[in-house]
C-alpha positions in Angstrom: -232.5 -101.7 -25.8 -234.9 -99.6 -27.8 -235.7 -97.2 -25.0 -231.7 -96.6 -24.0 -231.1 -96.4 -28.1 -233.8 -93.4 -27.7 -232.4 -92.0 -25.0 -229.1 -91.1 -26.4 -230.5 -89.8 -29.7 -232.5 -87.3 -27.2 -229.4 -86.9 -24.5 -227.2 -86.0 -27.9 -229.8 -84.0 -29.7 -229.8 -81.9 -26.2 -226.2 -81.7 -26.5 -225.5 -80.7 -29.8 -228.2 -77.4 -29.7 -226.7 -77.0 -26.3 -223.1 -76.8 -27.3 -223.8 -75.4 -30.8 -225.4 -71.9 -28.9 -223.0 -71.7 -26.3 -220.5 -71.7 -29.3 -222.5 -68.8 -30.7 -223.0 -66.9 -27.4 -219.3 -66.9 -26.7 -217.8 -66.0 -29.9 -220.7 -63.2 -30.1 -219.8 -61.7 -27.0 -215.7 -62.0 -27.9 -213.9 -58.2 -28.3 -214.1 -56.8 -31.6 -211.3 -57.8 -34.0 -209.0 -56.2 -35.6 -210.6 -56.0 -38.8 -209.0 -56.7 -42.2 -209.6 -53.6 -44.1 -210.2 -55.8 -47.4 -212.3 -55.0 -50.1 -214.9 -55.2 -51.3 -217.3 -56.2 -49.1 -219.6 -58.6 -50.7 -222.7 -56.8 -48.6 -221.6 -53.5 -50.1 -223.4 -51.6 -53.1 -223.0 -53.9 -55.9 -221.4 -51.0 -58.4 -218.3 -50.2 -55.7 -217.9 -54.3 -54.9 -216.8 -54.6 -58.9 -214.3 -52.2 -58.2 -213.6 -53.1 -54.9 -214.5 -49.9 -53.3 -216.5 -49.3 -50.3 -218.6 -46.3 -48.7 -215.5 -44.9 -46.9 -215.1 -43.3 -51.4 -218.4 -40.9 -50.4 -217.5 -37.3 -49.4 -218.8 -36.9 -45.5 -219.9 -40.9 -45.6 -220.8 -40.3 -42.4 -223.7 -38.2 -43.0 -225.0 -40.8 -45.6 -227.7 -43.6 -44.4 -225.9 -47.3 -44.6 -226.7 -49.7 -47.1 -226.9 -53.5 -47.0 -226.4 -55.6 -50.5 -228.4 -59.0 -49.0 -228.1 -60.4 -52.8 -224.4 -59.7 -53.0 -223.4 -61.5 -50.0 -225.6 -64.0 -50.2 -224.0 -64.9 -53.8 -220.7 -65.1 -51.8 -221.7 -67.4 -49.0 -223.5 -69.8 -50.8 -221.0 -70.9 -52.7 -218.6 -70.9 -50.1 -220.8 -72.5 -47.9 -221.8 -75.4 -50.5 -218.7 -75.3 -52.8 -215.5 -74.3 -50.4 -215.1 -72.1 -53.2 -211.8 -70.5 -51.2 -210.4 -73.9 -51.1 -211.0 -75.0 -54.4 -209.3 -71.6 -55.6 -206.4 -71.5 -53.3 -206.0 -75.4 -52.3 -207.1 -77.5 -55.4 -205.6 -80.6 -54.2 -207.1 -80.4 -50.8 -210.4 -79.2 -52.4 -211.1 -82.6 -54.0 -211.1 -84.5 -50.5 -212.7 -82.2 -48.6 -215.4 -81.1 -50.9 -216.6 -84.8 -51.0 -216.8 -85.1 -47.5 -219.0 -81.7 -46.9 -220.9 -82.1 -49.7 -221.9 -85.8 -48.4 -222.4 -84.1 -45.3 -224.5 -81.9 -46.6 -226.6 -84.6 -48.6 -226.8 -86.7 -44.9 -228.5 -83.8 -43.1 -231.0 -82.7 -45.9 -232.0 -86.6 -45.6 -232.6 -86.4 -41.8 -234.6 -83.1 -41.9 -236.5 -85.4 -44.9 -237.0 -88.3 -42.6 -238.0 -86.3 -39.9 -240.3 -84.3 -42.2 -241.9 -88.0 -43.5 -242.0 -88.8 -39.9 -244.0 -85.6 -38.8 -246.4 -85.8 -41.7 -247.1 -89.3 -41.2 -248.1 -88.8 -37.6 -250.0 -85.4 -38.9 -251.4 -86.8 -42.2 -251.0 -90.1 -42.5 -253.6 -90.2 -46.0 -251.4 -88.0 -47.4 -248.4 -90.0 -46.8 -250.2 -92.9 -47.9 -250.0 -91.1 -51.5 -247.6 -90.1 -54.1 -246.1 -87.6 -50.9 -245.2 -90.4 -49.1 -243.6 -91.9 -52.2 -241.7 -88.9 -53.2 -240.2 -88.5 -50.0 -239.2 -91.6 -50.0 -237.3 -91.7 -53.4 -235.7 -87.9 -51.9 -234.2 -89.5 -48.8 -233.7 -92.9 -50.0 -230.8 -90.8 -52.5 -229.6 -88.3 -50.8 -229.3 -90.9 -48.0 -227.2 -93.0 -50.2 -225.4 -90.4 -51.9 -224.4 -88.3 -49.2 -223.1 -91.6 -46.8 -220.7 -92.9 -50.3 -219.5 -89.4 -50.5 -218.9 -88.8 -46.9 -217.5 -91.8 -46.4 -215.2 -91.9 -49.3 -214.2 -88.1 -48.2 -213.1 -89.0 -44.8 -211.2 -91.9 -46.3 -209.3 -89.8 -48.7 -209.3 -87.0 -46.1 -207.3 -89.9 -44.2 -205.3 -91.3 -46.4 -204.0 -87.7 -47.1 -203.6 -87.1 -43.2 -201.2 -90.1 -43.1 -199.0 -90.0 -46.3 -199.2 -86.1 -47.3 -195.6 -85.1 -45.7 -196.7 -81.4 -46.1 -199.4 -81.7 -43.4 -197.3 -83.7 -40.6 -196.7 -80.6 -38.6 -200.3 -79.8 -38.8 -201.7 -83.1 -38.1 -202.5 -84.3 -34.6 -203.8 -87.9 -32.9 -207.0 -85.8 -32.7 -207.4 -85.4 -36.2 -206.8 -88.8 -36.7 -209.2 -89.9 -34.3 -212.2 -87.3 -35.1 -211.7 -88.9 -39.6 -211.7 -92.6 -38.0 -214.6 -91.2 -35.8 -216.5 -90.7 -39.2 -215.7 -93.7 -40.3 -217.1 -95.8 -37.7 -219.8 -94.2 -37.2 -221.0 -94.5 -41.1 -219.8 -97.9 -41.4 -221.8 -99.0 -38.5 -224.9 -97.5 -39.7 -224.7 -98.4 -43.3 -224.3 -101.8 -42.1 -227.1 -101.7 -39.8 -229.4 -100.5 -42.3 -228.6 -103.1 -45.2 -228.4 -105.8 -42.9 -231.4 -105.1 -40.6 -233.5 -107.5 -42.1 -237.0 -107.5 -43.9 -238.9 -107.3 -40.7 -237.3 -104.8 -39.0 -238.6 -100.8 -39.0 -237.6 -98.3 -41.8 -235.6 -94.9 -40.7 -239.7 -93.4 -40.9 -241.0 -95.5 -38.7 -238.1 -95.7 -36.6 -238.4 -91.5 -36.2 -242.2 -92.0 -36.0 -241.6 -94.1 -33.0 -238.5 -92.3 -31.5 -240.9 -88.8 -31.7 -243.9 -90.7 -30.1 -241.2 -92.7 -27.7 -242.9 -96.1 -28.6 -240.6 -98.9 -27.1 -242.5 -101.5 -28.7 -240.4 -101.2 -32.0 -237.6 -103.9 -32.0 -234.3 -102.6 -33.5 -231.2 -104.8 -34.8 -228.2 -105.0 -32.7 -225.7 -103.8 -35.6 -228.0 -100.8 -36.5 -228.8 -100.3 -32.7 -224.9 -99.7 -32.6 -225.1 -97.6 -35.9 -227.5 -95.1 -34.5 -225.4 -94.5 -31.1 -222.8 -93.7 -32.7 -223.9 -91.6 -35.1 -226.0 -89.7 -32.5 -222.3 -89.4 -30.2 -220.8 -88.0 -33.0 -223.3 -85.2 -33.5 -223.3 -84.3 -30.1 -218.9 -84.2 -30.4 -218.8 -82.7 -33.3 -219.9 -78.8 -31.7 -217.4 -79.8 -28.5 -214.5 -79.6 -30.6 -212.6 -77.8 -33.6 -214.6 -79.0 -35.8 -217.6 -76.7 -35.0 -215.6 -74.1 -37.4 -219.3 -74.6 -39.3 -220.2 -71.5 -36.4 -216.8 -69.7 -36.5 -216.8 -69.2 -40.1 -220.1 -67.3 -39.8 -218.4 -65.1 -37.2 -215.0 -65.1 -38.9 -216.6 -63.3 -42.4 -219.5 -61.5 -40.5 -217.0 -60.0 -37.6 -213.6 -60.0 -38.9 -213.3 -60.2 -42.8 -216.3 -58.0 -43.5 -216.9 -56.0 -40.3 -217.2 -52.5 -41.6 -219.4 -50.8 -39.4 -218.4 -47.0 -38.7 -217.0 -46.6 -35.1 -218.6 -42.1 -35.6 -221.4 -41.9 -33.7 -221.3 -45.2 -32.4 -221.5 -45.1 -28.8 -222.0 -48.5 -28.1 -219.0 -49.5 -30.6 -216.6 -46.6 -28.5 -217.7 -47.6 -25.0 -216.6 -51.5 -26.3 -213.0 -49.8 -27.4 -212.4 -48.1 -24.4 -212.4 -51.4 -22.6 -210.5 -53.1 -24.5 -208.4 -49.8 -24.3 -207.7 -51.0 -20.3 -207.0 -54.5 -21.1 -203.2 -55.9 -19.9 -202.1 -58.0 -23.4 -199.4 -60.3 -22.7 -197.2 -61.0 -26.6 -194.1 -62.9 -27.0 -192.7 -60.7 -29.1 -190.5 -58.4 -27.2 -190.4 -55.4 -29.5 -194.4 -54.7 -28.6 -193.4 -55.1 -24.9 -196.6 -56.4 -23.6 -195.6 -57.8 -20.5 -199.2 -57.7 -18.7 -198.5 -54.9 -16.9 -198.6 -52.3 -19.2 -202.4 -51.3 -20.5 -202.9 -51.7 -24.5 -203.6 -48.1 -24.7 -199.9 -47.6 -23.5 -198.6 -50.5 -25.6 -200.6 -48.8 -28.5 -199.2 -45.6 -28.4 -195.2 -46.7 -27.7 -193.5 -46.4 -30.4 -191.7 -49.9 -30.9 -188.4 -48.8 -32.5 -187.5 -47.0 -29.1 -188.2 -50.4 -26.9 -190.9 -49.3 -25.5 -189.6 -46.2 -24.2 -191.9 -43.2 -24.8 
């Protein structure tokens, strides 16, 4: 049992870095957006983002060198990132669910890359381990570990409850919804369960990782927390397979869309992209654009749509 429960942690691992770069690749190579023309840019010069300016102010910008603010739009992303600080401004009430759930989140995979980091010392260093290390990394994953599973856990439930009762979000929420919260659920309950109830002579999560890295079948694992780890390891390698990998899109969503400003003058590679896209055949709904899939978006583009598509 050991060596199948070590074979799907690698099988998913594979999977998730797998799924996770195709993710990447494909919305890298995806057409350039329309962008939103909103400012300011966090990455711009700090004096025109308080004003919400941008370099398109300078007379002949184009003959100025770009600049990159790093600190400004790092000071934007890590909140967001951490916080949801959009959501908590525009969505208060969703806010307190869902930050509880990311945040434990959060707090669950700073307490693997801890384990694994225990585990890597203690197969690298073991002295050092042996010492006030060993013990400090203990107390650091031992509460984030038990932090981040209550606050997960108690996220997905109210992330669930809300899902189920909130008549606002009906239209907006499907059986796979449903099934990807319950997912969560499972998957914690199972390996809390496992871990509490595994006994006083079965491994700890460092020696289990110590063993899983060195593939040493000897180690005898619990049924419950057998079933706790599979899980958890299925879920990882879903979780990039499905909508919820929006962790990637919202990278390219800010970086490619919301603050995509570079200058198209001068830019050959940006001009031969547009003149591809130039050729492409949309296909709309609406009839006033008249996009039928015949007609190229260059013509579509330049038809004026009050004369129904008639040049």
């Amino acid at each position: 049992m050991t060596a199948v429960v070590y074979g799907v942690l690698y099988l998913c691992a594979a999977v998730f870095l797998i799924a996770c770069v195709a993710r990447a690749v494909m919305y890298a190579k995806a057409p350039i957006h329309l962008r939103w023309e909103l400012y300011p840019v966090p990455h711009e010069e700090a004096a025109r983002v308080q004003h919400g300016g941008s370099y398109f102010e300078q007379l002949d910008w184009w003959k100025h060198p770009s600049s990159f603010n790093l600190v400004g739009e790092l000071s934007f992303m890590v909140p967001e990132m951490l916080f949801l600080k959009a959501l908590h401004e525009f969505n208060r009430k969703l806010w307190y669910r869902s930050f509880l759930f990311h945040f434990g989140l959060y707090l669950l995979i700073g307490t693997v890359g801890l384990v694994v980091l225990a585990a890597v010392l203690t197969l690298a260093a073991p002295a050092a381990m042996a010492g006030g290390l060993g013990l400090a990394l203990h107390w650091m994953y031992l509460i984030s570990g038990v932090a981040g599973s209550v606050l997960a856990f108690a996220g997905a439930v109210a992330l669930l409850v809300r899902r189920l009762t909130d008549p606002d979000l009906a239209n907006y929420t499907t059986p796979g919804d449903l099934f990807n919260l319950c997912f969560f659920l499972a998957a914690f309950a199972f390996m809390a369960a496992g871990y509490l109830l595994r006994g006083p002579q079965a491994p700890g999560v460092v020696r289990l990782t110590v063993a899983w890295l060195t593939f040493d079948t000897r180690l005898s694992l619990p049924g419950l927390w057998c079933a706790g780890i599979i899980l958890c390891a299925l879920l990882a390698a879903y979780i990039p397979l499905t909508h919820m990998s929006h962790f990637i899109a919202k990278y390219f969503t800010y970086h490619s869309v919301r603050w995509d400003d570079a200058a198209t003058a001068n830019n050959p590679k940006i001009a031969a992209k547009l003149a591809e896209y130039l050729t492409y055949r949309p296909t709309w709904s609406a009839p006033h654009v008249t996009a039928d899939g015949k007609r190229s978006w260059a013509d579509v583009a330049t038809t004026n749509p009050w004369e129904g598509g008639k040049k």
